[in-house]
N, C-alpha and C positions, 0 to 999 in steps of 0.2 A: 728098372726099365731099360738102363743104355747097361751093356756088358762092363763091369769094370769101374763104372762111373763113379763112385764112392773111393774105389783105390785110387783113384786119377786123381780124385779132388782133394783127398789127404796130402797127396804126395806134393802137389801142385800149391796145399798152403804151407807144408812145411817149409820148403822155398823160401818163401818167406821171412824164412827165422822165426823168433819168438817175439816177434810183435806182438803190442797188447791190442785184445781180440774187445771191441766195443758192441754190445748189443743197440738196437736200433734206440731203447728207451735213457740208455748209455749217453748215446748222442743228442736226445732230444733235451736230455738236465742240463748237460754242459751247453746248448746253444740257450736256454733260458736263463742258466747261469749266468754266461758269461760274454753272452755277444754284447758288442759296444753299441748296437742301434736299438737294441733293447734298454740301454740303461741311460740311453740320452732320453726315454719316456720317463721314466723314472724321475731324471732329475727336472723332466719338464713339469712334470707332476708336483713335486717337490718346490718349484721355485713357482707355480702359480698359489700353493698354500700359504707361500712364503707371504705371497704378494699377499691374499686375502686378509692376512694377520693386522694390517694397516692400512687399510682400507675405511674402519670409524675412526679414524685419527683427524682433529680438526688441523686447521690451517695456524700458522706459528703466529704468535702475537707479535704487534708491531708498536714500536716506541720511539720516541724521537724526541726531542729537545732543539730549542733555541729562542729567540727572540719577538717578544710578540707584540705588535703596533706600539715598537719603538721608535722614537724618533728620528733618523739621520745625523741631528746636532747632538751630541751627547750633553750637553751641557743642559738640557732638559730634562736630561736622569733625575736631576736632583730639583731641590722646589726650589723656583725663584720669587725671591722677593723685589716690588719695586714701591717707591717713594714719592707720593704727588700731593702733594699739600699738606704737606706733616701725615698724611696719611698712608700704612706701610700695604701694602696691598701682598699677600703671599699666596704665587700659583704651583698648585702641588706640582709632584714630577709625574713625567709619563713613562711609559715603557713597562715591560715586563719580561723575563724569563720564565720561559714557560716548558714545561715535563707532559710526556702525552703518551699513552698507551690505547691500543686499539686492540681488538678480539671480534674477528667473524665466527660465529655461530654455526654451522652446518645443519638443515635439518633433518631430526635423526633417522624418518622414515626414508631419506633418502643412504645415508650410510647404511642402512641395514639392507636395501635393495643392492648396493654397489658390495657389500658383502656374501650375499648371497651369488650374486652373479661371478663374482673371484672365485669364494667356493667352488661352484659348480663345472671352471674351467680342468680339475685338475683330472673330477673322473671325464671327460674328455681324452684326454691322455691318456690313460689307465687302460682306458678300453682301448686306442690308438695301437698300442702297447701289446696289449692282447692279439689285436689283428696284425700285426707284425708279424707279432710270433709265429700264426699260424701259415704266415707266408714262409717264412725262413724254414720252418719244419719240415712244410709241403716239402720246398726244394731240397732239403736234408736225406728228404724219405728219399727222392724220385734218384738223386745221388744215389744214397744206399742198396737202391733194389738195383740198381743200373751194374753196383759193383761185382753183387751175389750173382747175377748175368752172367756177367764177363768172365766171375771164375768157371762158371758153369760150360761157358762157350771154350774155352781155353781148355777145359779137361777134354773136351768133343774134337778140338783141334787136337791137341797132344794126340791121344786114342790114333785120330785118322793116318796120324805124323810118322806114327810107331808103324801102323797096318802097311801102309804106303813103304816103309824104307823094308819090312818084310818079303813087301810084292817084287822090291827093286832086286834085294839080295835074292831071291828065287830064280826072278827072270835073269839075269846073268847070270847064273848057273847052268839055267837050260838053253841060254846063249850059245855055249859049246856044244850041244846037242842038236843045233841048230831048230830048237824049239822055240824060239820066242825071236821076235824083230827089234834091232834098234831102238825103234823109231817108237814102239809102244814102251820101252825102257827110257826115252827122254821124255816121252809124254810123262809118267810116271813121277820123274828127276822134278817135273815143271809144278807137278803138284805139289810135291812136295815142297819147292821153294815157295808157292802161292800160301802153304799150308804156315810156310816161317813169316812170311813176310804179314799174315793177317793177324799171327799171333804178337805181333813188335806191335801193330796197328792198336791190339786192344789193351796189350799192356799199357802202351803210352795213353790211350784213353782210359784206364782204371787209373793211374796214376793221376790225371786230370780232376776222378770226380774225389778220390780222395784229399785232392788241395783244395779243395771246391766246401769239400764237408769240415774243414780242417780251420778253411778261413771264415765258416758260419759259428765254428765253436771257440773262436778268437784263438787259434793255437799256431805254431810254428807250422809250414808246409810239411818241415822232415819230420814230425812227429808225425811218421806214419804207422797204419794200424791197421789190423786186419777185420774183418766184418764177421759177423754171424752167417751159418750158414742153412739156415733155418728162413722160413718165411711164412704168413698163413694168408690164406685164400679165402675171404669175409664172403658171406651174402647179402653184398650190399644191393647186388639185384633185384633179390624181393623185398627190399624195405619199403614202405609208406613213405612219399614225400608232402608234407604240406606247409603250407606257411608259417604257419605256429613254431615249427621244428627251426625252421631256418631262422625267421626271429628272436628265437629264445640264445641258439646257437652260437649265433654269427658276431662276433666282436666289434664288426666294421658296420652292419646294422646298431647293432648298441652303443659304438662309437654318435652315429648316426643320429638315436636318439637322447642319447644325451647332449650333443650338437645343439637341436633341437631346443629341449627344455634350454641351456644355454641361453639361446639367442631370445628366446623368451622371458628370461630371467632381466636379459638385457635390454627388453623392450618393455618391462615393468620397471628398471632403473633410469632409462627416458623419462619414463611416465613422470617419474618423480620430481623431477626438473621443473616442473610448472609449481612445484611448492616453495613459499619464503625460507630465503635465507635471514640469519637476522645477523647483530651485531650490537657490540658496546664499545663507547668509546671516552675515554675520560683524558682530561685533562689540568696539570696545577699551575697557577700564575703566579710565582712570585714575584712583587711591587716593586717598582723601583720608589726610593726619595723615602720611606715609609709608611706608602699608602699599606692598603688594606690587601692580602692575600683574595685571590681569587681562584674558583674552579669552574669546571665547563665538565657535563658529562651528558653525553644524548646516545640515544639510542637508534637503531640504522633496523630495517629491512627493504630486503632487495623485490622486486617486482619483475617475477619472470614471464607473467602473464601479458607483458605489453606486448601489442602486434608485433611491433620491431624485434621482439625478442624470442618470441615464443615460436615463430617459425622453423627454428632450429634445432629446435629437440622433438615437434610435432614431424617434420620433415625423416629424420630420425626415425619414431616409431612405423611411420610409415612404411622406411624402408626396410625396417626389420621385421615388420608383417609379411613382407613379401620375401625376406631369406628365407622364413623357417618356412612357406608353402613350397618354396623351391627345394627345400630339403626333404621335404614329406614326398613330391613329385618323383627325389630322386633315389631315395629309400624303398618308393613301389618299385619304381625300375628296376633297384636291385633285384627284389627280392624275387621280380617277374623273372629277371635274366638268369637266377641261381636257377628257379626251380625247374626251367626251361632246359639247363645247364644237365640238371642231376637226372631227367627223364633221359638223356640222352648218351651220358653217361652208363646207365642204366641196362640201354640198348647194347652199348660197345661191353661192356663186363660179361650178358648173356651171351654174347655172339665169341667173344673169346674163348670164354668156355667152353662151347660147344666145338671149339676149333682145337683148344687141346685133348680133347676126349678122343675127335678124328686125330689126332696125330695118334697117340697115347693107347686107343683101342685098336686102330685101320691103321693108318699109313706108315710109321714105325717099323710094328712087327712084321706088315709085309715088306718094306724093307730091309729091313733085317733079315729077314729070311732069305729074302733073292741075292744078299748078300755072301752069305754064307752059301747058296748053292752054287752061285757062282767063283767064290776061293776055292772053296771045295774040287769045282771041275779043273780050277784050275789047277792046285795042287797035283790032283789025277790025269793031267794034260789031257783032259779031254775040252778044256777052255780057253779061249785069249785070255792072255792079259790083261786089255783094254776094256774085256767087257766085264774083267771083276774089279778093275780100275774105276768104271762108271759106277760100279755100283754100290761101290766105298764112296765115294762123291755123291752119289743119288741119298746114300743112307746119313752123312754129314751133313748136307744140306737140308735134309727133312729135322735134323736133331735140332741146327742153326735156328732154324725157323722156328721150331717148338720152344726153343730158349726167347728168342726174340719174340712170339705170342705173349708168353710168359711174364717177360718182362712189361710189355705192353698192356697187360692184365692189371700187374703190381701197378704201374703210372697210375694208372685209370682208378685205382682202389686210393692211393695218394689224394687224388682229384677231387673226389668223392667225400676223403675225409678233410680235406681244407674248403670247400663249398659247404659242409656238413661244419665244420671246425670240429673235429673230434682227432684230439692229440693223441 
């Protein structure tokens, strides 16, 4: 299409050096690999499994020792005898030391509910994790195509850079012939520095989205690298949008519903609250003086069902009836806002394309053409300067803007597959 364009853009990567050349799918392993906001999912994931492993675990026994309805006076420890009419009278001793162990029971349908619900936290994350990724990638792509742009725009700068310092060395030639003016020779000079100074503009912004893709794939800035220079053009224009797709899809909806089940898992481990807890508890006396050993062992359940108490795990459910409606509430919304999203998108993909065709069929090659008729005249002094100056700049500016459609197209195809989640 552009004269030269391919020799421009070889020349233009060899520059470069032999930096290693990453394909887009290149960069998508290494940010699933090794990005560190992805693997704090992971480990969240990891450490709610952790938690759920201990979750039927009852509560520790408890054991204690000391003294029990003994005396104050010690001297009661032991039996005392007394003497009232020749008759000995002996009162046993009191007191006791006493050993006590206790055991609350948990009930079980309740640990199985608070297990279940543990469980359930982690594919929560997993899918979190998922919709991450698909965020980080988006950004990755819209980086990547931004870059293949840039090289592209920068071969169209160079080309115009080259054409322009041509025009210069001509027109000061026919300077001395008094064929050409000053004045179109600094216009000329001015393009030319506009032409250096937009190319430092884009380098330093390719330079940007490579640290940008660099710190999504946890690597050093300097490890820079050069892009593919390949790209493809999807028909995601005429694809079918419907809900089912976007649900099935969507990670941060699956996130969503798993949320969901969640907080219902968590409103049936409420529920279970209103069940007895029980317990055992035993305890050994042993007598002081040489009475008789003694033991105590009784049994305990808790009563969660008193008004006093019951209010707070009822209160509870209550409130977690009304998350997961608020979540359901906000999962339609999504799902309204994507497909709303992707019709619209939709619209901007067909109209891009129809814009590069006019470039690509129409505006282009008539540029090009008027370009060349007008070097041409000039060359054969039958032309200004300026008007084959315009139309080096008329023909740069249309190429610019076919690069930036372009690019624009690529964002939009990006959009389309992180809405869509298709890596």
């Amino acid at each position: 299409m552009f004269k030269y364009t391919f020799l421009f853009l070889f020349l233009f990567v060899s520059k470069e050096g032999f930096s290693q050349v990453l394909t887009l799918d290149s960069v998508r392993n290494k940010i699933i690999a090794q990005n560190p906001e992805l693997k704090m999912y992971q480990n969240k994931a990891k450490a709610y499994d952790a938690m759920a492993e201990g979750t039927r675990a009852w509560d520790a026994p408890q054991i204690g020792g000391g003294f029990y309805m003994a005396p104050y006076n010690t001297m009661y420890w032991q039996p005392q005898s007394t003497t009232m009419d020749g008759i000995t009278t002996t009162m046993p001793a009191m007191g006791n030391f006493m050993i006590q162990a206790k055991q609350m029971i948990p009930n079980s349908s309740r640990l199985k509910a608070n297990q279940r619900y543990q469980q359930s936290m982690s594919s929560v994350e997993n899918e979190n994790k998922n919709a991450s990724a698909n965020n980080l990638l988006f950004l990755a792509k819209t980086s990547y195509y931004e870059i293949q742009m840039i090289d592209r725009k920068l071969v169209v700068l160079e080309e115009a850079k080259k054409t322009i310092q041509t025009m210069i060395k001509l027109g000061e030639n026919k300077i001395a012939y008094n064929q050409e003016s000053l004045a179109s020779i600094y216009k000329a000079k001015s393009q030319a520095a506009l032409l250096e100074k937009d190319k430092w503009m884009m380098e330093g912004e390719r330079n940007q989205k490579l640290y940008a893709i660099n710190g999504l794939m946890n690597r050093s800035k300097d490890n820079l690298f050069s892009v593919d220079t390949t790209y493809n053009i999807k028909n995601y224009d005429q694809a079918n949008i419907d809900s089912s797709m976007i649900l099935t899809n969507r990670s941060d909806l699956l996130a969503m519903d798993r949320n969901i089940q969640t907080m219902q898992l968590k409103q049936k481990a409420e529920q279970t609250k209103s069940r007895p807890d029980f317990g055992i508890e035993y305890g050994h006396m042993f007598a002081f003086g040489g009475n008789p050993n003694q033991f105590t062992l009784m049994g305990m359940m808790s009563v969660p069902i008193a008004p006093w108490s019951s209010k707070m795990y009822k209160s509870s459910v209550k409130a977690t009836y009304f998350e997961v409606e608020s979540m359901k509430n906000q999962k339609e919304a999504m799902v309204t806002e994507s497909i709303t999203m992707l019709q619209g998108i939709k619209t901007e993909l067909s109209s891009a394309k129809y814009q590069l065709k006019l470039y690509k069929e129409m505006i282009l090659p008539a540029l090009q053409k008027t370009y060349d008729v007008a070097i041409l005249a000039y060359a054969n002094n039958t032309g200004e300067l300026f008007m084959a100056l315009d139309a080096r700049m008329n023909l740069q500016m249309a190429q610019m803007q076919y690069w930036d459609t372009m690019s624009n197209l690529l964002k939009l195809q990006a959009e389309y597959e992180k809405q869509m989640q298709i890596y």
